[in-house]
C-alpha positions as CSV (number, residue, x, y, z in Angstrom):
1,X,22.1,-16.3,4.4
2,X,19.7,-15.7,7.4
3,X,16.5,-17.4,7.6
4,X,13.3,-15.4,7.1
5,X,9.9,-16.8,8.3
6,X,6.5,-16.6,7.4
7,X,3.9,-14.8,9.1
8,X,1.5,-17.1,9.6
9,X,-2.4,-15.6,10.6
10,X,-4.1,-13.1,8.7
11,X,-4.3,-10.9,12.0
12,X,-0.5,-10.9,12.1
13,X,-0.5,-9.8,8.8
14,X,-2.3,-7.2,9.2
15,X,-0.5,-6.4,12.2
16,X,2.8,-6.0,10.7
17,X,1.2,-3.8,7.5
18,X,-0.4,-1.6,10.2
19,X,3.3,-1.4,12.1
20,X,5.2,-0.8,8.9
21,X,2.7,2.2,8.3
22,X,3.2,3.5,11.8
23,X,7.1,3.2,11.7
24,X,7.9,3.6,7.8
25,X,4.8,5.0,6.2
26,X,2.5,3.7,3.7
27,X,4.7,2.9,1.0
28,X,6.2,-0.3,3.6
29,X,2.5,-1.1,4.5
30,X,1.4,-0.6,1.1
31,X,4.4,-2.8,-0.5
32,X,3.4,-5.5,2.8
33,X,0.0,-6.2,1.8
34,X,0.5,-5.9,-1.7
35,X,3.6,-8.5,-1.9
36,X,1.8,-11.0,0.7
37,X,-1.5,-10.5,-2.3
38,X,1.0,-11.2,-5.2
39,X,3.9,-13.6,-3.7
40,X,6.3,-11.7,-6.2
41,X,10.4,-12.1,-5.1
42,X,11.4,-8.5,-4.2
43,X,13.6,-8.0,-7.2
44,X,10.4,-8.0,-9.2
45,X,7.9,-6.3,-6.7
46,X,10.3,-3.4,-6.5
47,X,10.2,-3.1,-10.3
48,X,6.4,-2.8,-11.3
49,X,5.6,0.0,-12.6
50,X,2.1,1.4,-13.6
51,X,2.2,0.4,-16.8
52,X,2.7,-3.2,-16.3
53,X,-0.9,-3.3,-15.0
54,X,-4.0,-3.6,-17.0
55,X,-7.2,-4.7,-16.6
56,X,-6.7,-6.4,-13.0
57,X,-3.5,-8.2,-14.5
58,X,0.3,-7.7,-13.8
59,X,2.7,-9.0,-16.3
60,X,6.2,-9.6,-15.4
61,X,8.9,-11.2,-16.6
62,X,11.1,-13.0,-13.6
63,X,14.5,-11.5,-12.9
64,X,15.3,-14.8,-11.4
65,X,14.0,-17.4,-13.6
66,X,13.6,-15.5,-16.6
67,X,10.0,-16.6,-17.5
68,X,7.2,-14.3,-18.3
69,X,4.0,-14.3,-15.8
70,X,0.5,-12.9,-15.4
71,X,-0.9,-12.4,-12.5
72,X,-4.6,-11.7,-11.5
73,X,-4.8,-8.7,-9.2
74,X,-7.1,-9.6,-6.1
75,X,-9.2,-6.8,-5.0
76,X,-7.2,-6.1,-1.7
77,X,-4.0,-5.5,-4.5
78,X,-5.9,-3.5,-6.8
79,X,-7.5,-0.9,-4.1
80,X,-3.5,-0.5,-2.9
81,X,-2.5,0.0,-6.2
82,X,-5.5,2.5,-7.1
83,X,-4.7,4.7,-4.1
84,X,-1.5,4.7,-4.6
85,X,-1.8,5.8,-8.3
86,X,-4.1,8.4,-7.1
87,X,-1.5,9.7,-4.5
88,X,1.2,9.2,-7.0
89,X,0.2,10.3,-10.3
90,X,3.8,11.5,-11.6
91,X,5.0,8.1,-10.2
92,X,6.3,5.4,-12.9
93,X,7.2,2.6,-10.5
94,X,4.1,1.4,-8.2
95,X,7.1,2.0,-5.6
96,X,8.8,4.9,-6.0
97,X,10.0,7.4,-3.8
98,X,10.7,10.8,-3.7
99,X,14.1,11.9,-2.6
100,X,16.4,13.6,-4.4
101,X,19.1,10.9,-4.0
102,X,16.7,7.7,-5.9
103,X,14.8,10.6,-7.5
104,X,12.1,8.0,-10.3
105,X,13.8,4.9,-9.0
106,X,11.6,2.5,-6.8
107,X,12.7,1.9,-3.1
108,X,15.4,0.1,-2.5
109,X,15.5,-4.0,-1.6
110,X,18.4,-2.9,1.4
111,X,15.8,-0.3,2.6
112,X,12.8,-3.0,2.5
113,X,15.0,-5.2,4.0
114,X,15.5,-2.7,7.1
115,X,12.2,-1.7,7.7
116,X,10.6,-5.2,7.8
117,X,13.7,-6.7,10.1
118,X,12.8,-3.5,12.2
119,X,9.2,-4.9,12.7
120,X,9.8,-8.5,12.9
121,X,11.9,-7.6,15.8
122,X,8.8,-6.2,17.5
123,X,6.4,-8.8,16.5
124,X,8.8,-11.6,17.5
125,X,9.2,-13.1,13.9
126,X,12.3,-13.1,11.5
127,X,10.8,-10.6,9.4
128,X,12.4,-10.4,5.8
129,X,11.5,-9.5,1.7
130,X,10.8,-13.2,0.7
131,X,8.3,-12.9,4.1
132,X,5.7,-11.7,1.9
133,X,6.0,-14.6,-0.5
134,X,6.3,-17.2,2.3
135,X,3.3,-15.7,4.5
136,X,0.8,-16.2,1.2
137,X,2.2,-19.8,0.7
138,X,2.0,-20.6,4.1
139,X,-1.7,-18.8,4.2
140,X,-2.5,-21.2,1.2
141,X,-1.0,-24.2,3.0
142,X,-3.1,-23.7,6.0
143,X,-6.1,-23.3,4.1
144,X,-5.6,-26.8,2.5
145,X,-4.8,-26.0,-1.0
146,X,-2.4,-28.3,-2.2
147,X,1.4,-28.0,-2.1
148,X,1.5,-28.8,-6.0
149,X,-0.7,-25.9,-6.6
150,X,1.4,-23.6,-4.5
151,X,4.4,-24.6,-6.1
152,X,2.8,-23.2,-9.2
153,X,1.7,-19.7,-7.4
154,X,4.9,-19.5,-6.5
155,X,6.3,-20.7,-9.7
156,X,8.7,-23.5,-7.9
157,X,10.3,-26.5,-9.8
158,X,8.7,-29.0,-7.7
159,X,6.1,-28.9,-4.5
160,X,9.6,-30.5,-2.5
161,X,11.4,-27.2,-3.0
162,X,7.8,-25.7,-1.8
163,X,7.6,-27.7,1.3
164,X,11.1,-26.6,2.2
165,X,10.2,-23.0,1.5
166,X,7.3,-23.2,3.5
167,X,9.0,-24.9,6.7
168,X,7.3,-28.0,6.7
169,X,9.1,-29.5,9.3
170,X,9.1,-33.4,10.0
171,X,7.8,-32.9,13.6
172,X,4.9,-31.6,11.9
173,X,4.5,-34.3,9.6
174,X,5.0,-36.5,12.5
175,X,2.3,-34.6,13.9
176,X,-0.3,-35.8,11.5
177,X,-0.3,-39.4,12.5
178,X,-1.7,-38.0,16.2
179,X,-4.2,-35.8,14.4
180,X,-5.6,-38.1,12.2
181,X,-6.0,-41.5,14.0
182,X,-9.0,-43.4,11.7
């Protein structure tokens, strides 16, 4: 299984949404900033559908875990989601596209997983779905919130599985006792 990486500044984030627009349209750059806003795995991203969504919630039930979640919409996630409805209006799935070959079936994870690959190569970063859920921890982690509250956003067993997910590496760890000599 290849390693995917975070993207790890809001400017690169919003780099690679503005890139996916430009080389995929706005349904990659839309599903970007949307995913990095609601650190869902793919499998469940690609299967919200309108009606899952009420009153700035998302409710989903994990296809990995099997445990039912709501999610508060953040304002970035809910102006995506409103122009996309308005786009969209016949559409069911928040992702859905319109060819006749996945006519009312939401894009496809192999698709996703092409596009983003596509524009990690040009920003210089391993570029992959679980990037969006990763680039939110990461931003969360940087901001200082604490590893044990991540693990919950990102509905982990423990904060060790979300270190590991995260890429805390032990040279950074290391790092610390330079940065914070008392």
């Amino acid at each position: 299984m290849n390693t995917v990486e975070a993207v790890k500044t809001k400017e690169d984030i919003e780099r690679v949404e503005k890139l996916l627009r430009k080389h995929g349209g706005d349904i990659y750059g839309d599903l970007w900033r949307v995913g990095v806003n609601l650190a869902l795995r793919i499998s469940d991203l690609l299967t919200v559908k309108y009606d899952d969504i009420k009153n700035g919630h998302l409710k989903v039930t994990e296809g990995k875990t099997g445990k039912g979640r709501d999610l508060r919409i953040n304002k970035t996630a809910q102006r995506l989601i409103d122009a996309r409805s308005q786009r969209y209006p016949e559409h069911e799935y928040l992702f859905q596209v319109d060819s006749n070959r996945a006519k009312d079936k939401p894009v496809s994870r192999e698709t996703v997983a092409r596009k983003f690959k596509e524009i990690g190569e040009i920003v210089g970063v391993q570029l992959g779905t679980h990037s969006m859920r990763k680039s939110r921890g990461w931003a969360m982690w940087s901001d200082g919130v604490p590893v044990e509250k991540i693990a919950m956003v990102l509905n982990h067993a423990t904060p060790a599985v979300t270190m590991r997910y995260l890429g805390i590496t032990q040279e950074e760890i290391l790092q610390t006792y330079d940065d914070y000599e008392l």
